[in-house]
N, C-alpha and C positions, 0 to 999 in steps of 0.2 A: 504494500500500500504506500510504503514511504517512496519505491521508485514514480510511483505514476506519478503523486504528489510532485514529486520536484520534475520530471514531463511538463507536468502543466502546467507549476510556475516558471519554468523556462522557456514555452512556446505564449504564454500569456505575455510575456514579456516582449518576447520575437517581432519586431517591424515588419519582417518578411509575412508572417502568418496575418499581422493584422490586414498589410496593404490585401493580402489573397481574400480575407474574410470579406472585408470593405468592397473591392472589385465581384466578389458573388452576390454579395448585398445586391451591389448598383444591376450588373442584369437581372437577376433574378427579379428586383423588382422591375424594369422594363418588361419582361417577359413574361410577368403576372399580370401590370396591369394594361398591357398590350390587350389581350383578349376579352377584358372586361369593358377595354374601352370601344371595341370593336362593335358588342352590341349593343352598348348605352347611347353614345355620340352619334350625332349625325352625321353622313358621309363628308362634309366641310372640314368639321370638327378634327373627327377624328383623320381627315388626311393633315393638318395641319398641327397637331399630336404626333402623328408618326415624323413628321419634319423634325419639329424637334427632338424625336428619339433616337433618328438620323444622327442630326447635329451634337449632341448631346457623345454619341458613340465616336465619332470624328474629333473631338477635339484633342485626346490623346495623343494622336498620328500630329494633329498642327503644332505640338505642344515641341516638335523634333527638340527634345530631349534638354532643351532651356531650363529647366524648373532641376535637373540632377546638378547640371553645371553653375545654375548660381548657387547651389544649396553647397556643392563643394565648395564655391569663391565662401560663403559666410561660413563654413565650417575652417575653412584655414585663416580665413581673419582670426573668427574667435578662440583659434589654437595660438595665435600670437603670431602670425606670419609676417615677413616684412616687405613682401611683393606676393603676388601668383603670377606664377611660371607655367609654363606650356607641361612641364610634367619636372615632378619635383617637388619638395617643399623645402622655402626657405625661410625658418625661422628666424627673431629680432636677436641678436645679445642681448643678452641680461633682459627679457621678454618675459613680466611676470603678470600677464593678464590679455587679455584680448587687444587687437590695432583697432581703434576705434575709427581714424583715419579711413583704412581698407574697408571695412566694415562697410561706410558709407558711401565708398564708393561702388562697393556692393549694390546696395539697396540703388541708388540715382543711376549708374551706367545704363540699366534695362531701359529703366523709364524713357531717359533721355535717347536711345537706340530708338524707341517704341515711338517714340513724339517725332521724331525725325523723319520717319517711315510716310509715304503719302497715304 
């Protein structure tokens, strides 16, 4: 009983197990209320329902994988980084807490990328 116990509390723990839970959540729920909305809505309705369950499934693929790599730039800021490098990490001397600097260049580069875009 003590093995399963600590299974659990170490897959309870796990990132990987929650994104998989949370991603069966998200269709499952599309694909439950896919067929309920089928015969409640009216043919308008519900084509414009399935649009956005389209859109909805698509925004991962437009997402080309922006949301891993700013999450590394803010996880090497807040390791104490003193640039990001193309691959590497170069930490500050004597670096005893987060670049708060990096950090925010973090968070504004996207933006400013994103506002500039027509």
């Amino acid at each position: 009983m003590g093995r399963l116990k600590q299974v659990y509390s170490h897959l309870s723990q796990s990132a990987v197990v929650w994104s998989w839970i949370m991603n069966g959540l998200r269709l499952t729920a599309g694909n439950v209320v896919l067929p309920l909305l089928a015969t409640k809505f009216v043919k308008p309705d519900f084509d414009m329902y399935f649009v956005f369950l389209s859109l909805a499934a698509l925004a991962p693929i437009l997402d080309l994988r922006f949301a891993v790599s700013i999450g590394r730039a803010v996880s090497y800021a807040m390791g104490g980084a003193a640039e990001l490098k193309a691959q590497g990490f170069a930490p500050q001397e004597n670096a005893s807490g987060p670049n708060y600097v990096l950090l925010g260049n973090c968070y504004t580069l996207p933006a400013r990328s994103i506002a500039c875009c027509p």
